[in-house]
Backbone as a printed PyTorch tensor [residue, N CA C, xyz], in Angstrom:
tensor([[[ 18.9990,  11.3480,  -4.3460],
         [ 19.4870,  10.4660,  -5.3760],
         [ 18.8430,   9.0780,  -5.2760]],

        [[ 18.6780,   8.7230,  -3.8860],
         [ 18.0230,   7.2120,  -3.7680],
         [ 16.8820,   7.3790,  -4.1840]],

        [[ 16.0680,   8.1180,  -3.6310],
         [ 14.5040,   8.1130,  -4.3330],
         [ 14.5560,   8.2900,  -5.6120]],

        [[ 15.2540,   9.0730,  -6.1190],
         [ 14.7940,   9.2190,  -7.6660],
         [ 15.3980,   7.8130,  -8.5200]],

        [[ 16.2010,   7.1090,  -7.8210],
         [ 17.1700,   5.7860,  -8.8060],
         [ 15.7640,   4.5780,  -8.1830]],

        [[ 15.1460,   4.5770,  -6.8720],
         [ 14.5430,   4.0670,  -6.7160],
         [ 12.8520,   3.9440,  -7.9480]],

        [[ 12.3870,   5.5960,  -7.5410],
         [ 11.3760,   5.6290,  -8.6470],
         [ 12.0400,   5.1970, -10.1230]],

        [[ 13.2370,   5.5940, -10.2810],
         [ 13.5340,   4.7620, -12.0710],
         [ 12.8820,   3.4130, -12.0210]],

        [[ 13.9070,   2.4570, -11.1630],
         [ 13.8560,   1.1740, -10.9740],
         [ 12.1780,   0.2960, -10.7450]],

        [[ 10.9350,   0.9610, -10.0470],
         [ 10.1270,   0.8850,  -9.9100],
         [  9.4400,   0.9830, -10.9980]],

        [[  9.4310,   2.1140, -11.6190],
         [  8.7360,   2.0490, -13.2110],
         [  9.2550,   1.1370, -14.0250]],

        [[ 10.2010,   0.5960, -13.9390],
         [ 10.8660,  -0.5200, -14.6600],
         [ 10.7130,  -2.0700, -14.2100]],

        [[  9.2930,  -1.8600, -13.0140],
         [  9.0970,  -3.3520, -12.2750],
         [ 10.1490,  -3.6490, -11.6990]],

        [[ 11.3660,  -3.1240, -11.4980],
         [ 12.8930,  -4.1730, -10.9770],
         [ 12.2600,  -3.8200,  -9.0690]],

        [[ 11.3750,  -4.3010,  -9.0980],
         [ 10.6990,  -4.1600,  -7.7690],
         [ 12.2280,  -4.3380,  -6.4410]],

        [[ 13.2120,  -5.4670,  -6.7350],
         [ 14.3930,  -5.5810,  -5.7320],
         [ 15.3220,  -3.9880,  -5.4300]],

        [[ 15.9040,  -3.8530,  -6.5420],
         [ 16.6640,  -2.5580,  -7.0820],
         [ 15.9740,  -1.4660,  -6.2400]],

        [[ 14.5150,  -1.3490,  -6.7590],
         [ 13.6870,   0.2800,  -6.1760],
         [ 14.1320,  -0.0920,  -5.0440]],

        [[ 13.8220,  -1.2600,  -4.4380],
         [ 13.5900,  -1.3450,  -2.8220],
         [ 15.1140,  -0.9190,  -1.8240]],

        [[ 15.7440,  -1.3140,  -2.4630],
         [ 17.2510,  -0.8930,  -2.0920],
         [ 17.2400,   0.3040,  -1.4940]],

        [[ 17.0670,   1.5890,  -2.9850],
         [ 16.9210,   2.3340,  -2.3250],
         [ 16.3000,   3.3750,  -1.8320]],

        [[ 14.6670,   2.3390,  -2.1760],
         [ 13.7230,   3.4460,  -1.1110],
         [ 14.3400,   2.9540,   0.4860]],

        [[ 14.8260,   1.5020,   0.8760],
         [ 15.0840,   1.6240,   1.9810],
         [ 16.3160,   2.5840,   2.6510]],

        [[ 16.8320,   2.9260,   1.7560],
         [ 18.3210,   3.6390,   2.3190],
         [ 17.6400,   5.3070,   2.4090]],

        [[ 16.5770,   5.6750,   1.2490],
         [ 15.4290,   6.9070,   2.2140],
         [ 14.8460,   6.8170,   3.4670]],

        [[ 14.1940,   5.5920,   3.6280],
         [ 13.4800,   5.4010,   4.7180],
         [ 14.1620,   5.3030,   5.7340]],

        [[ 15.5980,   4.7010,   5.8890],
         [ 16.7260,   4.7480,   6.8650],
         [ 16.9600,   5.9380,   7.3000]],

        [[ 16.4260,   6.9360,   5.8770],
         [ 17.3030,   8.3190,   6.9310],
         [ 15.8880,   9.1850,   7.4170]],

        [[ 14.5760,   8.5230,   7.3670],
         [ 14.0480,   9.0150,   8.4470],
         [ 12.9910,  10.2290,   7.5940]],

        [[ 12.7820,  10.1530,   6.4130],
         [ 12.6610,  11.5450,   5.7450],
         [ 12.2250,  11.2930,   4.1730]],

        [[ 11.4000,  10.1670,   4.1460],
         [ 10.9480,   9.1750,   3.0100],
         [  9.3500,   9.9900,   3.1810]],

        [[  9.2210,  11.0060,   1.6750],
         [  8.0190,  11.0410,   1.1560],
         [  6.9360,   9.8600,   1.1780]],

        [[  5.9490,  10.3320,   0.7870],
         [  4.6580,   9.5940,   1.0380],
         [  4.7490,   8.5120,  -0.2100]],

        [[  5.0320,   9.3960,  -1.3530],
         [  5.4970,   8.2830,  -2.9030],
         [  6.2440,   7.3740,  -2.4290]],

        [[  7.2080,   8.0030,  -1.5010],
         [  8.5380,   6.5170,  -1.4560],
         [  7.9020,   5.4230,  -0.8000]],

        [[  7.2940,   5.9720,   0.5470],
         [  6.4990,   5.1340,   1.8050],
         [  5.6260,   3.8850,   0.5610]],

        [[  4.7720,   4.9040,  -0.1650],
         [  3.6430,   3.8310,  -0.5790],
         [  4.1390,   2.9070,  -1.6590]],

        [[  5.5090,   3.1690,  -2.1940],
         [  6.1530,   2.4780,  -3.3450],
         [  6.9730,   1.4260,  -2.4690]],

        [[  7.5670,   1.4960,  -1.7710],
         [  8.1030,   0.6170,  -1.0600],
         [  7.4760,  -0.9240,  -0.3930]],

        [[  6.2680,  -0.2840,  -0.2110],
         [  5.2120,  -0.8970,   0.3430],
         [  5.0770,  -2.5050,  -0.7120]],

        [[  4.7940,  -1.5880,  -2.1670],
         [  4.3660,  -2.5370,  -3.0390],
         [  5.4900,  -3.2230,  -3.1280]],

        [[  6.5700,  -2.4650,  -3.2270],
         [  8.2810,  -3.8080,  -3.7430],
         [  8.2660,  -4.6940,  -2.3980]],

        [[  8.0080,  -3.9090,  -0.8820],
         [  8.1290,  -5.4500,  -0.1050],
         [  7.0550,  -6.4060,  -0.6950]],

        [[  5.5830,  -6.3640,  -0.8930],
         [  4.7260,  -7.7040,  -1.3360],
         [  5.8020,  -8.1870,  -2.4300]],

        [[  6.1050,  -7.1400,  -3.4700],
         [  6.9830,  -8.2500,  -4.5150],
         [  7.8130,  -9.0030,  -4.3460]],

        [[  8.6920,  -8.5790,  -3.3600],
         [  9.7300,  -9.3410,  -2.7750],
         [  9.1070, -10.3610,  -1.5880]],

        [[  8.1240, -10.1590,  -1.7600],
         [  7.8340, -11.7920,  -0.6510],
         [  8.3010, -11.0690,   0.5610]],

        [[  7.9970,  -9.7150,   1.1550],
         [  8.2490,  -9.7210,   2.7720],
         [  6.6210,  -8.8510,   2.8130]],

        [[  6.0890,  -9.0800,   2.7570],
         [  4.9870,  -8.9260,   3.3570],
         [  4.8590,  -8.2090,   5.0400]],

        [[  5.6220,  -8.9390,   6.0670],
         [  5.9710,  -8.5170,   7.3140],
         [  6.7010,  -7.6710,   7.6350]],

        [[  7.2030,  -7.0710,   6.2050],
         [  7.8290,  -5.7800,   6.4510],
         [  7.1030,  -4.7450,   5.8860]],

        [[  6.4340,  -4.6860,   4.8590],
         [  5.2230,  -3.6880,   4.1410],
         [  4.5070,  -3.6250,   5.2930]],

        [[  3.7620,  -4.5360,   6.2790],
         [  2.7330,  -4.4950,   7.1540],
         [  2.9070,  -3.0150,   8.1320]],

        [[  3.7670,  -3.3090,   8.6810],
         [  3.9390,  -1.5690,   9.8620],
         [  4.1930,  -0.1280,   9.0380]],

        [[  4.7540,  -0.1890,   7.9590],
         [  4.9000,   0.9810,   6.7140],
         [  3.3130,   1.2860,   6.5510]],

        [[  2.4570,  -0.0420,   5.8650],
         [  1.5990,   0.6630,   5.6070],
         [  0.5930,   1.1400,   6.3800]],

        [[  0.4710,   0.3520,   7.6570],
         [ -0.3370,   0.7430,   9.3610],
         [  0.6430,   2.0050,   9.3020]],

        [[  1.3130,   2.4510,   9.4600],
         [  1.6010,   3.7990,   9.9780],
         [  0.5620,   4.9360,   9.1210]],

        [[  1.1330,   4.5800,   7.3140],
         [  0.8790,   5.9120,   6.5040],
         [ -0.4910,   5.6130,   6.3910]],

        [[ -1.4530,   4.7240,   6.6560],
         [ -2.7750,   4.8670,   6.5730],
         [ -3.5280,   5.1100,   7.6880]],

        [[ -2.6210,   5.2070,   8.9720],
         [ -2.6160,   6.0890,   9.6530],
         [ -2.8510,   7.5020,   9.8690]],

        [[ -2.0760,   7.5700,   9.4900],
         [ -1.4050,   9.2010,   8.8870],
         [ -2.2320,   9.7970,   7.9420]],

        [[ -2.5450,   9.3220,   6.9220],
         [ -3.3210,   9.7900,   5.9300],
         [ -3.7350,   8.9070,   4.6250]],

        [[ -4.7930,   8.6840,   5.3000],
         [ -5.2750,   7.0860,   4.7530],
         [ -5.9440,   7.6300,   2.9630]],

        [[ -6.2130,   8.9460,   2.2400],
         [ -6.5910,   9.7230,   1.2930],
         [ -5.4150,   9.6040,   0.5170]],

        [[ -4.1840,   9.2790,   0.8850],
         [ -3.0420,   9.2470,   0.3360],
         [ -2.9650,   7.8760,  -0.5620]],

        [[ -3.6980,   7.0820,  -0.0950],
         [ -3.7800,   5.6350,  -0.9670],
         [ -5.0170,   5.3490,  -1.7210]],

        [[ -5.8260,   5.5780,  -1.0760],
         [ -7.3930,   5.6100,  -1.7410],
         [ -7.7340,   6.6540,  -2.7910]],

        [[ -7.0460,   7.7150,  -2.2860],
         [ -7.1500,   9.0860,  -3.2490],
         [ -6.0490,   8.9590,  -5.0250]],

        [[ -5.3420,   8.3290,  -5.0810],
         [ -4.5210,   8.2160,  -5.7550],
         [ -4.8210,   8.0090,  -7.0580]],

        [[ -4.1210,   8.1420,  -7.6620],
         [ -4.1530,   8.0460,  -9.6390],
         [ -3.6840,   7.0020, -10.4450]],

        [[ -3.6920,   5.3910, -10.0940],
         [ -3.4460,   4.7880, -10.5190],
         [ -2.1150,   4.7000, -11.9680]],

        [[ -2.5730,   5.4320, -13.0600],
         [ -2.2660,   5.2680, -14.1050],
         [ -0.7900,   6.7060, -13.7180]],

        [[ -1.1120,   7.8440, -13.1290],
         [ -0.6540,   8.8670, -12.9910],
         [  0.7330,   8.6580, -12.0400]],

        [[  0.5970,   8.2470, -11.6220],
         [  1.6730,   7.4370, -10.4060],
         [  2.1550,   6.2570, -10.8230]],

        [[  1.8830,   5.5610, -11.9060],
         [  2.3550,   4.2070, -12.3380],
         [  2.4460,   3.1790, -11.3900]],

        [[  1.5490,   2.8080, -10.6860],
         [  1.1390,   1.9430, -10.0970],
         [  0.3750,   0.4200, -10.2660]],

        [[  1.6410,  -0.1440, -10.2930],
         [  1.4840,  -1.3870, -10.8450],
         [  0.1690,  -2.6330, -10.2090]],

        [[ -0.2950,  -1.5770,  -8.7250],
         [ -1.3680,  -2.7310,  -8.0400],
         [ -2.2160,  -3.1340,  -8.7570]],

        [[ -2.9600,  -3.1250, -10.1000],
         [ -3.8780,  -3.7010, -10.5940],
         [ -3.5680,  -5.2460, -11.1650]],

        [[ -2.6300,  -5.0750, -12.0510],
         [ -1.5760,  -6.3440, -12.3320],
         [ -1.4050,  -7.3440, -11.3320]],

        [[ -0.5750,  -6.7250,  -9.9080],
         [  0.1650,  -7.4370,  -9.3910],
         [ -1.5720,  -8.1980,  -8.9330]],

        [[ -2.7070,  -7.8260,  -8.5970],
         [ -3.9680,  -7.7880,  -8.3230],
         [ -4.1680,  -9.4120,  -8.6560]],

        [[ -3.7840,  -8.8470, -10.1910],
         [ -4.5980, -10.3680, -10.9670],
         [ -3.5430, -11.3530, -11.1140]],

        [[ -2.0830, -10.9350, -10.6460],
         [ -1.2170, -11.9550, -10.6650],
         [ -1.4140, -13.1130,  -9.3200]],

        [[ -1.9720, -12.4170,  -8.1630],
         [ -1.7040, -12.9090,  -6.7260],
         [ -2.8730, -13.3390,  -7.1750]],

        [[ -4.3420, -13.2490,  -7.5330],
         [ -5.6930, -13.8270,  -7.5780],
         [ -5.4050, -14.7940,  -8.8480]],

        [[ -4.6830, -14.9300,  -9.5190],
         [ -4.5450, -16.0300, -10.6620],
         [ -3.6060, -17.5120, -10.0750]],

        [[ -2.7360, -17.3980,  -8.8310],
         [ -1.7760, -18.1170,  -8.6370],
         [ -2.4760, -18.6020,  -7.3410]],

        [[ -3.0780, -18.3420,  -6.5520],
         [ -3.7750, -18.6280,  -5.5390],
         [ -4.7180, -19.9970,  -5.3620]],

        [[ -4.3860, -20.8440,  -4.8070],
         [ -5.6930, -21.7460,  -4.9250],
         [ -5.5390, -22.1370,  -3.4770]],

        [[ -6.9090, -22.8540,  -3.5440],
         [ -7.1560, -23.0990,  -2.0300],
         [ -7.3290, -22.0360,  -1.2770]],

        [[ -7.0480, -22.5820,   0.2530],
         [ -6.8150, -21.2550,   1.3280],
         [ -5.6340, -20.5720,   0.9580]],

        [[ -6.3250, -19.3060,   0.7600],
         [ -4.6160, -18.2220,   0.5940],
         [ -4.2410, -17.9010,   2.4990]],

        [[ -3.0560, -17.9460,   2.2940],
         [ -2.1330, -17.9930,   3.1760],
         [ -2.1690, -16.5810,   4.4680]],

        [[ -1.4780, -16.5310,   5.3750],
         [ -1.7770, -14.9480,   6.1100],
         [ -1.0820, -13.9690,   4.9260]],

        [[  0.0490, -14.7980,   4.2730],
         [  1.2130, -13.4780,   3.7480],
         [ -0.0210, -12.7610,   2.6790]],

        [[ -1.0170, -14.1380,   1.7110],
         [ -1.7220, -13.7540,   0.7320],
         [ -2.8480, -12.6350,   1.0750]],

        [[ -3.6620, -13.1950,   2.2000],
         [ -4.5370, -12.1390,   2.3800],
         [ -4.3170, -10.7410,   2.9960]],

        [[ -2.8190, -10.6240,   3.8780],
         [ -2.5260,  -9.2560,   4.0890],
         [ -1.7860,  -8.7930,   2.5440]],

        [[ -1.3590,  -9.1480,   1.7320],
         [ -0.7030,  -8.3980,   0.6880],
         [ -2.0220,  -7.9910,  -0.3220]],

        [[ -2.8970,  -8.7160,  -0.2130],
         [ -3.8430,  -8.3280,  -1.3410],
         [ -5.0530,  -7.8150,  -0.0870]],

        [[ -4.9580,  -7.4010,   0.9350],
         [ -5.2090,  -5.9320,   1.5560],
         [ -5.0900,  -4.8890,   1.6600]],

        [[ -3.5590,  -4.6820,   1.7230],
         [ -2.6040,  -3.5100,   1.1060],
         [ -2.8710,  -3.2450,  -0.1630]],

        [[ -2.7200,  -4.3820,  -1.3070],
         [ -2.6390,  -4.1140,  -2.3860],
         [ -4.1670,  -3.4930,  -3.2160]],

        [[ -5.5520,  -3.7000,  -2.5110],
         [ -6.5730,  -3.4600,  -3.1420],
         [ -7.2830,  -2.1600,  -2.5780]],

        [[ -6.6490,  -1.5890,  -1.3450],
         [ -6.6020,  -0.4170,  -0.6440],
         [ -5.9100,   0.7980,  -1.9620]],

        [[ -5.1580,   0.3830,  -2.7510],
         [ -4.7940,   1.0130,  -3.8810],
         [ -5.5860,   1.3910,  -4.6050]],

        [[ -6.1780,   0.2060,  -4.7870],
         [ -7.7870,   0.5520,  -5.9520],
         [ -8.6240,   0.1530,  -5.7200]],

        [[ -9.4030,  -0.7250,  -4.9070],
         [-10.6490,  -0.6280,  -4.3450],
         [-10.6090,  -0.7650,  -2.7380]],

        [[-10.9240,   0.5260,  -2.2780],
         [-10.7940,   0.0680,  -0.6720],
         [-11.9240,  -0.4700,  -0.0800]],

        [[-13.2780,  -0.4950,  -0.1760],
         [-14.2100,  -1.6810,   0.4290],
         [-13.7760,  -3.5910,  -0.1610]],

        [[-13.1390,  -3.6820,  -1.0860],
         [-11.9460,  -5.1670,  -1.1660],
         [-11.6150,  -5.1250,   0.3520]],

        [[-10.4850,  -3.8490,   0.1480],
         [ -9.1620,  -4.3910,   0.8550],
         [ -9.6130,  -4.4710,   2.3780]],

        [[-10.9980,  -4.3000,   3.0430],
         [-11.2000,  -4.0770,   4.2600],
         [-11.4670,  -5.9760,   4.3760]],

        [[-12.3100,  -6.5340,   3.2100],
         [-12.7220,  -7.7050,   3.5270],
         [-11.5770,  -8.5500,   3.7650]],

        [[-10.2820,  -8.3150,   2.9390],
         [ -9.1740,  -9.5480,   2.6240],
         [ -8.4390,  -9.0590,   4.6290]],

        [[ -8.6590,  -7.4810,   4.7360],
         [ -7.7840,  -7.5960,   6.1180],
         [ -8.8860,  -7.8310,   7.1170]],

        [[ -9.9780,  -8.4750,   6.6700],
         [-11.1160,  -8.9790,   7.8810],
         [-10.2990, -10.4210,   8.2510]],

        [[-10.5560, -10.7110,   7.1360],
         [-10.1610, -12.5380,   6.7660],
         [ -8.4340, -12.3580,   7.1080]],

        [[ -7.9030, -11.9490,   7.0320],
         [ -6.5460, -12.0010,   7.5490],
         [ -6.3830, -11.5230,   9.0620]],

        [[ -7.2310, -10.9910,   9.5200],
         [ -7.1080, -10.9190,  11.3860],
         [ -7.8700, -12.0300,  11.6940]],

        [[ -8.9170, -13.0440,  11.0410],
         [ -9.4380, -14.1870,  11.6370],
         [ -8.4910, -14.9620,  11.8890]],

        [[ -7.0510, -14.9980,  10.7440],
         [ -6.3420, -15.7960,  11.1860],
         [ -5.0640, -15.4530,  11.9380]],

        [[ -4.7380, -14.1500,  12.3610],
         [ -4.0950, -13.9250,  13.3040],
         [ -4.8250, -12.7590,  13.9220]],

        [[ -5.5420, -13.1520,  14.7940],
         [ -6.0760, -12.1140,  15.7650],
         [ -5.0250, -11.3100,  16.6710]],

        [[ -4.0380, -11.4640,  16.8410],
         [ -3.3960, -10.9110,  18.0500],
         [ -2.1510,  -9.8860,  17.1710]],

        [[ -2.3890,  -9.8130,  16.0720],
         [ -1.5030,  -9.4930,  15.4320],
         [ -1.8870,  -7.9330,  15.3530]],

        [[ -0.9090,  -7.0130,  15.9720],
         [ -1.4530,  -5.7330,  16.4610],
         [ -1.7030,  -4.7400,  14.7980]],

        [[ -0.4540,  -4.7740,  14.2160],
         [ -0.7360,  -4.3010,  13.0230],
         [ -2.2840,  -4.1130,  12.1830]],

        [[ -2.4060,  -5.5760,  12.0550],
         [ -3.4060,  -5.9750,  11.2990],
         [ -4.7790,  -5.2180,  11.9740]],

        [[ -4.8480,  -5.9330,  13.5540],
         [ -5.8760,  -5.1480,  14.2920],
         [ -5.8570,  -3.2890,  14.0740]],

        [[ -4.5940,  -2.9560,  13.6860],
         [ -4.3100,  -1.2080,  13.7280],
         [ -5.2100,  -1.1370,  12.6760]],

        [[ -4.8370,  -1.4580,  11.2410],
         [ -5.4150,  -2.0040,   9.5860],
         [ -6.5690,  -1.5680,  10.1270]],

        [[ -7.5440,  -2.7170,  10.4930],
         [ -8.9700,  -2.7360,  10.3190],
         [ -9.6160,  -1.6990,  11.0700]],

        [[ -9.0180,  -1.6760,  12.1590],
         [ -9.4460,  -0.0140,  12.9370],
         [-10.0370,   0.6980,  11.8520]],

        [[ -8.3870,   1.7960,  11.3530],
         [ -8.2870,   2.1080,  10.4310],
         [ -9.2770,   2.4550,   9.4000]],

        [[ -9.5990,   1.2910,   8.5960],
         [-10.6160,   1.0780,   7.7550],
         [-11.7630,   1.3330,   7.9800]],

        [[-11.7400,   0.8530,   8.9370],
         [-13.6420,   0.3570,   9.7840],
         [-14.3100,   1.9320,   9.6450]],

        [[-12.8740,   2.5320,  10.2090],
         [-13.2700,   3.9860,  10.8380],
         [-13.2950,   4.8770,   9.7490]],

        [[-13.1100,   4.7880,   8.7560],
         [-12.8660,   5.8620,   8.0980],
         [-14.3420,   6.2000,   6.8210]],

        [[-14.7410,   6.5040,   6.4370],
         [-15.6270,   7.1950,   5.7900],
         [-14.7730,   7.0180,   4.2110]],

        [[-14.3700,   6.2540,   3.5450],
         [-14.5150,   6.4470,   2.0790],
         [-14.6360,   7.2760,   1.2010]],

        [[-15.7520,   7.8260,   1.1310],
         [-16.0830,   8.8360,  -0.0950],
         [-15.7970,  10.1910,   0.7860]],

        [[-15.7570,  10.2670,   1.8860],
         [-15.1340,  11.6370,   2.5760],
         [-13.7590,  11.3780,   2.7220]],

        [[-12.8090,  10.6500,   2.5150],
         [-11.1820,  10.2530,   2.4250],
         [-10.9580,  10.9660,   0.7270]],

        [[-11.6890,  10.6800,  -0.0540],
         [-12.0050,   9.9790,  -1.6110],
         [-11.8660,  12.1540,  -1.8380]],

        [[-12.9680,  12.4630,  -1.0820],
         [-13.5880,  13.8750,  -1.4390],
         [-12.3090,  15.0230,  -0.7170]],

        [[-12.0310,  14.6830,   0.1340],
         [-10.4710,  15.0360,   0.9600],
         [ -9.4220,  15.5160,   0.1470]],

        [[ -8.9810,  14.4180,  -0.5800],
         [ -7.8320,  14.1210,  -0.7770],
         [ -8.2050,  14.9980,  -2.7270]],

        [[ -9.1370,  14.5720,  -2.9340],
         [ -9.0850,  15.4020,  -3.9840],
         [ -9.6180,  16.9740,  -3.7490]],

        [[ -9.9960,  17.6980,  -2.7050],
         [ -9.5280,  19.0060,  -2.3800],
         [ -8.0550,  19.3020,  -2.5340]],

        [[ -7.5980,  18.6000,  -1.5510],
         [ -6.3800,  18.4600,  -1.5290],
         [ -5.1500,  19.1810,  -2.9150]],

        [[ -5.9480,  18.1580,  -3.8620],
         [ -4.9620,  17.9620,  -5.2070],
         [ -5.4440,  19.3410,  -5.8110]],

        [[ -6.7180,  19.8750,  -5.7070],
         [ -7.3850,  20.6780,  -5.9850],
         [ -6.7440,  21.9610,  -5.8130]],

        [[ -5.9000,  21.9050,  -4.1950],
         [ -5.7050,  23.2520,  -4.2650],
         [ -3.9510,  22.9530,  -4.3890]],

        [[ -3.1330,  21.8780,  -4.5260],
         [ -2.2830,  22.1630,  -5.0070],
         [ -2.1430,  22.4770,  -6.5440]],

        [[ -2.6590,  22.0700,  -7.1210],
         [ -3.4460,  22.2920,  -8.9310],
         [ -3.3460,  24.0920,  -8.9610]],

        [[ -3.9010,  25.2150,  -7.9260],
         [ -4.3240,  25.7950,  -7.7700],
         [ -2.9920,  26.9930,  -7.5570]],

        [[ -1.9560,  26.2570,  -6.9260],
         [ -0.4460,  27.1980,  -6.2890],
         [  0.3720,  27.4810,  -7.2010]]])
């Protein structure tokens, strides 16, 4: 029931509401990959940033094809927007919260972005294990073989 009142609320931008209760999924331990990566985006909306950070180091962890591989329009995924909202309001030095959220957030849709913004966001906290997990992560992974993966993947569920 939470995930699905959550996904309502999410397609409806009420980014607070979803978050409610994708967190009361994630509490019980048993939060799909949709919920994981939707949640992700309502913490940047909500200004916790430091809580999206270990969610999304885990699932790009786990299966980093799951974010890169994705369907933008198909999934209703608001990261392009929120994209040009955080790059329109920004001046000066953007902040640690700015350059880890629009890391996460460009890992959605362009992942050679999102490696540079979480370069520039471990310059300014190097010790910050997460972030260091992040760029691992990234560094390591092959792109167009994540990209080619993940759409097998869809391929052979398409297929069942």
């Amino acid at each position: 029931m939470h995930e699905m009142l959550g996904n309502h609320h999410f397609l409806l931008k009420d980014y607070v509401l979803a978050l409610a209760h994708y967190e009361a999924v994630l509490s019980e331990g048993k939060a799909s990959t949709v919920v994981r990566k939707r949640a992700i985006v309502c913490y940047i909306q909500t200004h916790q940033v430091n809580e999206a950070l270990p969610l999304f180091a885990d699932l790009i962890a786990e299966d980093i094809g799951c974010i890169i591989g994705h369907d933008n329009e198909q999934e209703g995924c608001p990261c392009p927007e929120i994209i040009q909202e955080y790059e329109s309001r920004m001046t000066g030095s953007p902040s640690q919260n700015d350059l880890t959220a629009m890391g996460m957030l460009w890992l959605y849709c362009e992942p050679n972005k999102s490696l540079q913004w979480f370069d520039r966001a471990v310059q300014q906290e190097p010790d910050n294990p997460y972030l260091k997990s992040v760029v691992t992560t990234l560094s390591s992974t092959n792109i167009n073989e994540a990209l080619s993966h993940d759409s097998n993947k869809e391929e052979q569920h398409n297929e069942e």
